[in-house]
C-alpha positions as CSV (number, residue, x, y, z in Angstrom):
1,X,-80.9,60.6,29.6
2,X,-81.1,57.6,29.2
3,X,-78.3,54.6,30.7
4,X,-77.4,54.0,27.4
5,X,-76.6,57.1,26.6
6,X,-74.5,57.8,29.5
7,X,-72.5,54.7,28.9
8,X,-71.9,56.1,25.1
9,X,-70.6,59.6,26.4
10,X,-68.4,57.9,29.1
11,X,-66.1,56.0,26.5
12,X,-66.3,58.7,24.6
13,X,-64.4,60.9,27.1
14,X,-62.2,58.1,27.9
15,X,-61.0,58.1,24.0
16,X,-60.2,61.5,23.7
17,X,-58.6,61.1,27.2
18,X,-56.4,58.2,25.8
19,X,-55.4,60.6,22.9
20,X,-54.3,63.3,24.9
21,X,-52.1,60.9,26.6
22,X,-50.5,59.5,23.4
23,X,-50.1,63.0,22.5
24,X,-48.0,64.5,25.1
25,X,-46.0,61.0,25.0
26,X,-45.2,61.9,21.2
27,X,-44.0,65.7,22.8
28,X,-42.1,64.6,25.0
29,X,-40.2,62.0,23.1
30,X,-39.4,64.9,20.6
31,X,-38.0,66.7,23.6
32,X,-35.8,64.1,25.2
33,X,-34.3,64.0,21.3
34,X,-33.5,67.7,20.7
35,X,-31.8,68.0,24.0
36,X,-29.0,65.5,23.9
37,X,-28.3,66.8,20.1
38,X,-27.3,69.9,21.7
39,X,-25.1,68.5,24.2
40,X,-23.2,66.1,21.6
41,X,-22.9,69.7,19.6
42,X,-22.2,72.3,22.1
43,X,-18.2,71.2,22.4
44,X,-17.9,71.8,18.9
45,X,-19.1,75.2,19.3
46,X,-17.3,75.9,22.0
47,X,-14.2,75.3,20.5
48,X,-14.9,77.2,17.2
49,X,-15.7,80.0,19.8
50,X,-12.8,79.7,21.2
51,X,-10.5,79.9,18.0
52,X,-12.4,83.2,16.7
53,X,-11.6,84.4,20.6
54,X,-8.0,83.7,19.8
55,X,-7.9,85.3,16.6
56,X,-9.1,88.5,17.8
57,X,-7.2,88.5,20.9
58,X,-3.5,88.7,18.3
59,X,-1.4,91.8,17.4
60,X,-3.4,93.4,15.1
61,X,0.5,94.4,12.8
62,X,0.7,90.4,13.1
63,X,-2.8,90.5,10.8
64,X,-1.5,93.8,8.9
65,X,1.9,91.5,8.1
66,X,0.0,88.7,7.4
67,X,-2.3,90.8,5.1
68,X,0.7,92.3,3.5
69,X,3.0,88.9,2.8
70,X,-0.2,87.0,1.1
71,X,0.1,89.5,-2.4
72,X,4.3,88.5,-2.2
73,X,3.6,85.0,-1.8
74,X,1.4,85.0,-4.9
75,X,4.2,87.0,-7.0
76,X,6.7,84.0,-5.5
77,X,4.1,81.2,-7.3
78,X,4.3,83.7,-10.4
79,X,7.6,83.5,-10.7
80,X,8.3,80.1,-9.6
81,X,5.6,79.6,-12.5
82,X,7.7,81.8,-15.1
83,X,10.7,79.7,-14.3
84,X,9.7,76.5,-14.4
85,X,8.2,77.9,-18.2
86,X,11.7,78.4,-19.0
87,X,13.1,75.6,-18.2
88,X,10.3,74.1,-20.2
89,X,11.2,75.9,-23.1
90,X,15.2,75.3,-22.5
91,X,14.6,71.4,-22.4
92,X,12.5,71.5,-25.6
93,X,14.9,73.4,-27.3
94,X,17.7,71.4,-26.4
95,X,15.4,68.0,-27.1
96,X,15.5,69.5,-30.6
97,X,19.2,70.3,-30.7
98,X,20.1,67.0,-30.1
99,X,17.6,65.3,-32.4
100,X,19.0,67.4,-34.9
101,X,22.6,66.7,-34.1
102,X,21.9,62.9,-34.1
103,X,20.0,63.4,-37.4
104,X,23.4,64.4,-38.9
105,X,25.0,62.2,-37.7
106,X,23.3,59.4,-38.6
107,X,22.4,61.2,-42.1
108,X,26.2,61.5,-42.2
109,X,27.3,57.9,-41.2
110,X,25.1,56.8,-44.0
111,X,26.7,59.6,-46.3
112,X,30.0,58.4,-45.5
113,X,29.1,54.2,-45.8
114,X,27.4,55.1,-49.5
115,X,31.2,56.8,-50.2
116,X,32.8,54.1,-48.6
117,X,31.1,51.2,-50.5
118,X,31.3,53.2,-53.9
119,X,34.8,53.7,-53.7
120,X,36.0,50.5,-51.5
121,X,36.9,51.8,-48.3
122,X,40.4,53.8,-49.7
123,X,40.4,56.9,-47.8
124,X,41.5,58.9,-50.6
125,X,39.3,58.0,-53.0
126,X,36.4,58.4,-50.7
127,X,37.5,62.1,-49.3
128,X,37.7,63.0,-53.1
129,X,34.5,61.4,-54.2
130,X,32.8,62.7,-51.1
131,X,33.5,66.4,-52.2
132,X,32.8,65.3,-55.7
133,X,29.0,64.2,-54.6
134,X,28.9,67.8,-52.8
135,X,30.1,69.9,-55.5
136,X,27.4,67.8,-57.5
137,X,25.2,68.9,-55.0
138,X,26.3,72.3,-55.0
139,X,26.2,73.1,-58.8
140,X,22.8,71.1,-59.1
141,X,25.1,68.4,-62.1
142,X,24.9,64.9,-62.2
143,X,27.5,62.3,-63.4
144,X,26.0,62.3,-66.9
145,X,26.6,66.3,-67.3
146,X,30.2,65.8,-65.8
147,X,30.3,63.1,-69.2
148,X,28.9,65.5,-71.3
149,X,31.6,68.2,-70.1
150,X,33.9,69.6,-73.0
151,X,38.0,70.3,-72.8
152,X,38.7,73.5,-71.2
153,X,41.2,75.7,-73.3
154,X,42.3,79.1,-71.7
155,X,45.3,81.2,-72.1
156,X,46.7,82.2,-68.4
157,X,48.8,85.8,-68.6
158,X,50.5,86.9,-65.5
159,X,50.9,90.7,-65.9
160,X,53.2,93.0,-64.2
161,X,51.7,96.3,-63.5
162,X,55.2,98.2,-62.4
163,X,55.8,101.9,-63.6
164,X,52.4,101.5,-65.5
165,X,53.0,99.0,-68.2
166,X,50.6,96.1,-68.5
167,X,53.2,93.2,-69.6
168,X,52.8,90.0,-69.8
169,X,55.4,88.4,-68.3
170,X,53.7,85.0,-67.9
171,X,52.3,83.9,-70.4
172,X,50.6,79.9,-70.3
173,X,48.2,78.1,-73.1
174,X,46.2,75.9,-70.3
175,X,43.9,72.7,-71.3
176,X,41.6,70.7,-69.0
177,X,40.2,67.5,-70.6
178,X,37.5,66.3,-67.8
179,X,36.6,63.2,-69.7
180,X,40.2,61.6,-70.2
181,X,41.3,63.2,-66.2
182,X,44.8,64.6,-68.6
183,X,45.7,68.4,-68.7
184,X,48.0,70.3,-70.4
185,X,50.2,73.9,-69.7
186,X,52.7,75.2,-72.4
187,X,54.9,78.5,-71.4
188,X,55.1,81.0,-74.2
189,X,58.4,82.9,-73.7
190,X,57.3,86.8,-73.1
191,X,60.1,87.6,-76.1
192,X,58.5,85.6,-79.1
193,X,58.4,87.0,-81.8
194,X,54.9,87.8,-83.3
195,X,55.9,90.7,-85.9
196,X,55.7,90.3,-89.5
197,X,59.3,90.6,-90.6
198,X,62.5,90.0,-88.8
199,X,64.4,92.8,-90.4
200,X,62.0,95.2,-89.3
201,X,61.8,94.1,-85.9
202,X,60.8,96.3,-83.1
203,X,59.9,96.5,-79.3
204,X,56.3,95.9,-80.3
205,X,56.4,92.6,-82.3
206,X,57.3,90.5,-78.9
207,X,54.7,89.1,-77.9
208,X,54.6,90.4,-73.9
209,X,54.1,93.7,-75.5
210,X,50.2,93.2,-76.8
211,X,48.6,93.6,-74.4
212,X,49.7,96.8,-73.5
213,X,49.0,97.8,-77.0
214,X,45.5,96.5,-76.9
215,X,45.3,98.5,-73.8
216,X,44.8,96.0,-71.7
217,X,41.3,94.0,-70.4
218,X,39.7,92.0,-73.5
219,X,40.9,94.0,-76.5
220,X,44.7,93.7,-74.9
221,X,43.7,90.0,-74.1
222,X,42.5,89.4,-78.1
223,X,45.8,90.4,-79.5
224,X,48.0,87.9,-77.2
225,X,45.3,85.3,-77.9
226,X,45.2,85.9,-81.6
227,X,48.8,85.8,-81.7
228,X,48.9,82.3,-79.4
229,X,46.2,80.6,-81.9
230,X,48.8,81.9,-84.9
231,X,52.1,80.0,-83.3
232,X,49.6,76.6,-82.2
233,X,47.2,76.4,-85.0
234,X,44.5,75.7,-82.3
235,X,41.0,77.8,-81.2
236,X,41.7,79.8,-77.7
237,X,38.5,81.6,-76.9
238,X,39.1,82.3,-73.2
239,X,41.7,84.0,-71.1
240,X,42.5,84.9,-67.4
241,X,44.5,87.8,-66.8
242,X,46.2,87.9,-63.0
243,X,47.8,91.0,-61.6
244,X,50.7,90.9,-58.9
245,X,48.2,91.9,-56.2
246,X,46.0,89.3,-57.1
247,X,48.7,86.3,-57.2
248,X,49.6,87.4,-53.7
249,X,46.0,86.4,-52.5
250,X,45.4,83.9,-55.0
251,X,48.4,81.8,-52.7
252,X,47.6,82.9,-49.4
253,X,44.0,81.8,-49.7
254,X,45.1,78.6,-50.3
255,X,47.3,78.4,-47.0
256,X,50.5,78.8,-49.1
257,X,52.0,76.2,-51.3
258,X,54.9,73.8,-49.7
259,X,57.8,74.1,-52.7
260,X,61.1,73.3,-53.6
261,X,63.5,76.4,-54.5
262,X,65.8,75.6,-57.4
263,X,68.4,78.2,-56.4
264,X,69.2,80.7,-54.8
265,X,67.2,83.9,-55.8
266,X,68.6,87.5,-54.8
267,X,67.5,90.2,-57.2
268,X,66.6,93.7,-56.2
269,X,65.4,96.4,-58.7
270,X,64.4,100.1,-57.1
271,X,63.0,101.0,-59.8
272,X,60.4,98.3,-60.3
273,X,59.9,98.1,-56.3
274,X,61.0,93.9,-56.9
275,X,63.4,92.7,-54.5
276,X,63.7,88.9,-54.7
277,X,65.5,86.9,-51.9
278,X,64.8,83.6,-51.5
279,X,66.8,80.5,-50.4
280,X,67.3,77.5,-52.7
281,X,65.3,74.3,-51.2
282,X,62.2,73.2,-49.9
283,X,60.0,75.7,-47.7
284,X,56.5,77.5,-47.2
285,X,55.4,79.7,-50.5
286,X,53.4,82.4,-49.2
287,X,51.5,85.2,-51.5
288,X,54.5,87.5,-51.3
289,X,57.5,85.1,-52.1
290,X,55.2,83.4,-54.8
291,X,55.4,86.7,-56.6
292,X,59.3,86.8,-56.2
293,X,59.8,82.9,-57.2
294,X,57.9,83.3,-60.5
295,X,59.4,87.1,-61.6
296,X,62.9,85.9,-61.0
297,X,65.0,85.6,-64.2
298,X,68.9,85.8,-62.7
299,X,70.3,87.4,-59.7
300,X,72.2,90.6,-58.8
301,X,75.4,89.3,-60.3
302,X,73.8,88.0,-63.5
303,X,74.0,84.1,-62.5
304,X,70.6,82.7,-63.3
305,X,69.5,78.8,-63.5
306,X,71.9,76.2,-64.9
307,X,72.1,75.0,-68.4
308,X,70.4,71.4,-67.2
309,X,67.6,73.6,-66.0
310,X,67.3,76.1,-68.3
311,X,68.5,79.7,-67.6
312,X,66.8,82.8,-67.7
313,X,63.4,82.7,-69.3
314,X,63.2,79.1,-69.9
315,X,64.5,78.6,-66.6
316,X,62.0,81.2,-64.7
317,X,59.1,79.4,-67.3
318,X,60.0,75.8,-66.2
319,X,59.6,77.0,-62.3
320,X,56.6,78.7,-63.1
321,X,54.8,75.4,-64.3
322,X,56.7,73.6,-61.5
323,X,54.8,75.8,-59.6
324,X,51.6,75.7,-60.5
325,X,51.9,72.4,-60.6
326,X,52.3,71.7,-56.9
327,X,49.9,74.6,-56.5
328,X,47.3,72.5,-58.1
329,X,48.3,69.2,-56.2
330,X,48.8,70.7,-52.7
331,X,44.7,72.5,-53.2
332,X,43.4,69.1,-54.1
333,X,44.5,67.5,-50.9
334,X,42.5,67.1,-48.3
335,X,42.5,70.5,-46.4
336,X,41.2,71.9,-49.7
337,X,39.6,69.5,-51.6
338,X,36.2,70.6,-50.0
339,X,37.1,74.6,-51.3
340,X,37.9,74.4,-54.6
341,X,34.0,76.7,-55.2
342,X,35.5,79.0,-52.7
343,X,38.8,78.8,-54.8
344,X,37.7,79.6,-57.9
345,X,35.6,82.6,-56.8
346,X,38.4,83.9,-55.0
347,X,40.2,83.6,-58.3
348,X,37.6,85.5,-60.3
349,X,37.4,88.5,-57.8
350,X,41.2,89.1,-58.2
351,X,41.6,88.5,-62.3
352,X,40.1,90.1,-65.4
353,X,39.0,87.5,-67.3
354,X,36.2,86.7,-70.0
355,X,34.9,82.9,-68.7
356,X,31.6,83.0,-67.1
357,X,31.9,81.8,-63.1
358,X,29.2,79.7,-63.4
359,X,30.5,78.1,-66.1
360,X,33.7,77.4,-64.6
361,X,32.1,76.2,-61.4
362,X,30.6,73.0,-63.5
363,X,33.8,72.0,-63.6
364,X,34.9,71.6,-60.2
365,X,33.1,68.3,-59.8
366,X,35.1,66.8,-62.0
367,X,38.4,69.1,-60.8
368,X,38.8,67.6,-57.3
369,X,39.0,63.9,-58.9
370,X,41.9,65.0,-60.9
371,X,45.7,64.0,-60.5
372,X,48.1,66.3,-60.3
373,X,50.6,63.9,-61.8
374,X,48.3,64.1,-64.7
375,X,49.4,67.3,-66.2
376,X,51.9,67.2,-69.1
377,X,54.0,70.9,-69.0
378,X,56.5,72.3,-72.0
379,X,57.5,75.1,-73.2
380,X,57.3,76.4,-76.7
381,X,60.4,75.6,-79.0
382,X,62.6,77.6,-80.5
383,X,65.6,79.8,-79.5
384,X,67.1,83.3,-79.0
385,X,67.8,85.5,-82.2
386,X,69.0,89.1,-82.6
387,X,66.3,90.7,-85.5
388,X,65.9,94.3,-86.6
389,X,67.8,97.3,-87.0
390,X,67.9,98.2,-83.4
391,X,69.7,94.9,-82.6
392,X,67.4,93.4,-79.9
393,X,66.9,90.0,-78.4
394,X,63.6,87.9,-79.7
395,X,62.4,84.0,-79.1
396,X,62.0,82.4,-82.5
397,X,59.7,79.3,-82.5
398,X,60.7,76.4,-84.5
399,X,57.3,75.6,-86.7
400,X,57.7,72.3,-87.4
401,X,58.9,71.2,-83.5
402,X,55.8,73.5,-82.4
403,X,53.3,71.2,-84.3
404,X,54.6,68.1,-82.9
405,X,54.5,69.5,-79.6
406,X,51.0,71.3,-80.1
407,X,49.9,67.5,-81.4
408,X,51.3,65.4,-78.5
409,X,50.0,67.9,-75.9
410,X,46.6,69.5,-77.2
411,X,45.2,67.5,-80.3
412,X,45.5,64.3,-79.4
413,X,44.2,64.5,-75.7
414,X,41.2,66.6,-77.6
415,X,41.1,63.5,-79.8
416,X,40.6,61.6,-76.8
417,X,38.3,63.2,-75.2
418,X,36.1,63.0,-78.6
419,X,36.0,59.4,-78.3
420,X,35.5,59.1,-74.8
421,X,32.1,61.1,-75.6
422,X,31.1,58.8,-78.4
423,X,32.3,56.2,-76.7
424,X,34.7,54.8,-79.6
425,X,38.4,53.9,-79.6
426,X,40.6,56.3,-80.1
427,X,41.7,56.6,-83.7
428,X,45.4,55.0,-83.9
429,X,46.9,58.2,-85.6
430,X,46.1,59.9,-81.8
431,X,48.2,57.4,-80.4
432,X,52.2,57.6,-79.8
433,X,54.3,54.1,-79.6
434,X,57.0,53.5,-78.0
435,X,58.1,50.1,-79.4
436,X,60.8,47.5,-78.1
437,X,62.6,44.5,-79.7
438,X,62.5,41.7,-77.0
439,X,62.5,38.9,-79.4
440,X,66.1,38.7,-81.3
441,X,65.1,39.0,-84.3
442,X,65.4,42.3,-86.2
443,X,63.1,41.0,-89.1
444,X,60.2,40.4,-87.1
445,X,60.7,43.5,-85.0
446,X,60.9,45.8,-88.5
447,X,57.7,43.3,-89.9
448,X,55.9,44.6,-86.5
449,X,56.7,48.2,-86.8
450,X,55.7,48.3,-90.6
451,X,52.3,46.7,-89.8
452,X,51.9,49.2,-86.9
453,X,52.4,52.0,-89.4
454,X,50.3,51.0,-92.0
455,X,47.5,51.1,-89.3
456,X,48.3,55.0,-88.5
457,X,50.2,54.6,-85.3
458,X,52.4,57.2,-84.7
459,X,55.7,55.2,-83.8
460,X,57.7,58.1,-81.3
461,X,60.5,55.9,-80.1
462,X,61.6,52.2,-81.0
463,X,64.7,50.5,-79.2
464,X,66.0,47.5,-77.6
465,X,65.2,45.5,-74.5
466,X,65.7,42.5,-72.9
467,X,64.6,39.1,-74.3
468,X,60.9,38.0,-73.3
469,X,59.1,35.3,-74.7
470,X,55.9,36.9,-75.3
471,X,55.0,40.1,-76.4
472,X,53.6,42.9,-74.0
473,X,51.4,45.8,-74.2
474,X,52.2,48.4,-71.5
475,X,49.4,51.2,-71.0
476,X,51.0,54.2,-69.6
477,X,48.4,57.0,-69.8
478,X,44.7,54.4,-69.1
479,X,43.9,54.4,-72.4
480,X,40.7,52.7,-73.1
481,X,40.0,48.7,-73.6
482,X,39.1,49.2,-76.8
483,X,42.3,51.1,-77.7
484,X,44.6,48.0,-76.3
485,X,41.9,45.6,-78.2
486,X,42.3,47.7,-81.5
487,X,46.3,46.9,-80.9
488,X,46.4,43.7,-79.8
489,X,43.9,42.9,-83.3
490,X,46.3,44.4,-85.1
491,X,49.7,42.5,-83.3
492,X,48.0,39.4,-83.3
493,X,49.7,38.8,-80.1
494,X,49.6,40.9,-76.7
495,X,49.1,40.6,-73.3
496,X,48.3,43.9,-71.5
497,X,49.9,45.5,-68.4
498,X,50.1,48.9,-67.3
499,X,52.9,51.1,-66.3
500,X,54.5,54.5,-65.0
501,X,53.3,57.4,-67.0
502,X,55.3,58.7,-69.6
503,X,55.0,61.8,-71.1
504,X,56.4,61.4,-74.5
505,X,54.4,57.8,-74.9
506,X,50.9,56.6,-74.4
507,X,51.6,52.7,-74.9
508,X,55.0,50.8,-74.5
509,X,54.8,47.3,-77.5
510,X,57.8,45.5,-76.3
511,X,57.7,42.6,-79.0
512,X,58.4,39.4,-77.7
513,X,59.5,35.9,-79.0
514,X,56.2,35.1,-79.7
515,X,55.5,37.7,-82.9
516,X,57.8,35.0,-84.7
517,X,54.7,32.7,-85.0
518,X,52.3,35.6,-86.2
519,X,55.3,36.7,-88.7
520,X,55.1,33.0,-90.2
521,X,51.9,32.5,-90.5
522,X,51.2,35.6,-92.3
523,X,53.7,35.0,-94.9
């Protein structure tokens, strides 16, 4: 071998001794690195050896009680969970409750500032137009169909239903004229006489008696009615039969009725189970003393209302429109004003009667505006007679009295009412004068009367007054404009004014000092 060669095998040893070296370096590095990770580790171990030696070492009923509480625990979250649902479902529904409430209210603020504007803040006026825009409401009308409405004619009978009769003690011709705000109640006297003949007179020709004779309900209802168009001359299609029982509830389902008495009222009959005491002055009307208030005629000893007030019959008639009446005021205050639906079919379940409900029930928009003070109450005229063979006691009616009446009371409020629809003036004939002589000067007072005449105004009462130097035009029952413009066109001179209601007048002419002037100048 050569030197060469030797030289070239010595390095080469001493290179793969130099990589051994490098290697074991490299191993023992890895070494040093492995060993300290397990000492920063070992504590850590330790200890989680240590806990796991501590939780075997407990009671093992301390792990059984353990076990056990962990299913109640969960049934605790359940029902913590359920509960606070509740709640959840409480606030919401309360959340709702009072949006709703405050919905209402302020739905009802503005309901009640629309009422207030429409009818200027009067308190009266709004409570009755606020249950006029719910009974509007109610019956599905609007002001146009309350326009539209026509007068309301129905004959009221009270009948008395003791030992099995069906009389008619009461007996009323009713009108309602929604347009004009006017109604109108005349008392028939239950002994008229409706036969053919006064010499032949009997039981049976008094007018209380037919409907017994009809036998009652519609057919017994057709006779009185038939009999009641004879004595008026006017068309009565509908009629309301009410029974004692039914008056009783009639009252108490309106609270009662606050009235004033007349007299003193003690009457007792056994035989027709009536026993009336009652105390003369003003006091509470329940169902039970209405019934004795409006069948009293005279008391025990015969004594019955004075001569001023009319006695017996006219006297029990007049109390009987007195009463219903302040029956009709006292519903439309304010207590009832929002009933008077309820009222009427509460009237209907205890009468027999052939008006439709819903028919009636258009009305009572109109009903709750309405003034007591506006109805206008007779009774028919006439006096007692003996007729017949047998001697017995009937109610003649005077015809010619009865048409005035029937005119001043029915035909010209119908009249009225007509016009109102068209929307005309009333036609001067419809219209009563009262005229007054406030100038001095009986010429131009008879002058202004004549000219009044020759129009067709129905002069019902002239007189004298003081002197005024013009002439004035008092409307007592709101007739229209163009009813005072009609007049005044007519006068030449006027200036309007309005007054208290009278009954027997629409419009007071007192004629002034002034109609001198017109007088001339005409001539």
């Amino acid at each position: 071998m050569s030197r060469k060669e030797k030289r070239k095998l010595e390095e080469k040893k001493e290179h793969n001794r130099e990589e051994q070296r490098k290697i074991k370096k490299s191993k023992n590095r890895n070494k040093n690195k492995y060993r300290n990770a397990d000492r920063t580790q070992k504590p850590r171990i330790d200890n989680d050896i240590s806990e796991i030696a501590v939780t075997l070492d407990k009671n093992p009923k301390e792990n059984n009680n353990e076990e056990r509480q962990k299913p109640q625990n969960k049934k605790v979250k359940r029902k913590k969970k359920k509960d606070n649902l509740l709640v959840k479902i409480l606030k919401t529904i309360l959340k709702t409750i009072l949006i709703l409430i405050l919905v209402i209210v302020l739905l009802l603020g503005c309901f009640i500032g629309w009422i207030g504007f429409k009818y200027d803040w009067n308190l009266n006026k709004m409570v009755r137009g606020g249950a006029k825009e719910v009974a509007l409401f109610i019956t599905g009308q609007t002001e146009e169909d309350l326009a539209n409405l026509n007068p309301l004619y129905c004959l009221v009978l009270g009948v008395s239903t003791d030992e099995g009769l069906l009389l008619t003690d009461t007996i009323m011709l009713c009108a309602y004229y929604p347009r004009t705000q006017q109604a109108s109640i005349l008392s028939i006297p239950r002994d008229t006489f409706v036969g053919k003949s006064e010499s032949t007179a009997g039981g049976y020709d008094k007018i209380n008696s037919l409907y017994q004779s009809g036998g009652g309900g519609d057919a017994g209802a057709k006779k009185v009615l038939d009999a009641v168009e004879k004595l008026t001359g006017l068309e009565i299609n509908n009629y309301i039969a009410v029974k004692n029982d039914g008056l009783i509830e009639i009252v108490d389902a309106i609270g009662g009725v606050e009235f004033d008495v007349p007299i003193n009222m003690n009457y007792d009959d056994g035989s027709q189970k009536l026993f009336i005491h009652l105390n003369k002055g003003r006091q509470h009307i329940n169902g039970a003393k209405a019934e004795q208030l409006l069948r009293f005629r005279h008391n025990n000893d015969g004594t019955s209302y004075p001569a001023e007030y009319g006695d017996n019959d006219i006297g029990r008639m007049r109390t009987q429109r007195n009463f219903i009446t302040e029956t009709v005021r006292q519903t439309l205050q304010f207590k009832n004003v929002t009933k008077i639906n309820e009222l009427i079919k509460i009237a209907f379940k205890n009468t027999e009667t052939n008006l439709d409900l819903d028919y009636v029930l258009k009305y009572s928009p109109a009903i709750v505006e309405f003034d007591a003070s506006s109805i206008q109450n007779s009774y028919l005229p006439g006096e007692s007679a003996v007729m017949g063979s047998q001697k017995l006691w009937f109610y003649r009616a005077y015809k010619n009295d009865t048409k005035q009446l029937i005119q001043d009371m029915f035909t010209f409020k119908q009249a009225e009412s007509d016009a109102n629809a068209e929307g005309t003036a009333l036609s001067p004939e419809y219209i009563n004068v009262q005229l007054l002589n406030a100038s001095s000067d009986e010429k131009v007072f008879e002058d202004t009367k004549k000219r009044l005449e020759d129009k067709g105004y129905n002069i019902a009462q002239t007189g004298e007054t003081t002197y005024s130097k013009t002439t004035k035009i008092i409307n007592r029952t709101s007739k229209k404009e163009e009813v005072i413009d009609e007049l005044i066109d007519t006068l030449g001179y006027g200036n309007e004014t309005t007054g208290k209601t009278e009954k027997n007048y629409d419009i007071t002419i007192i004629v002034g000092d002034d109609m001198k002037q017109y007088v001339v100048a005409m001539q």
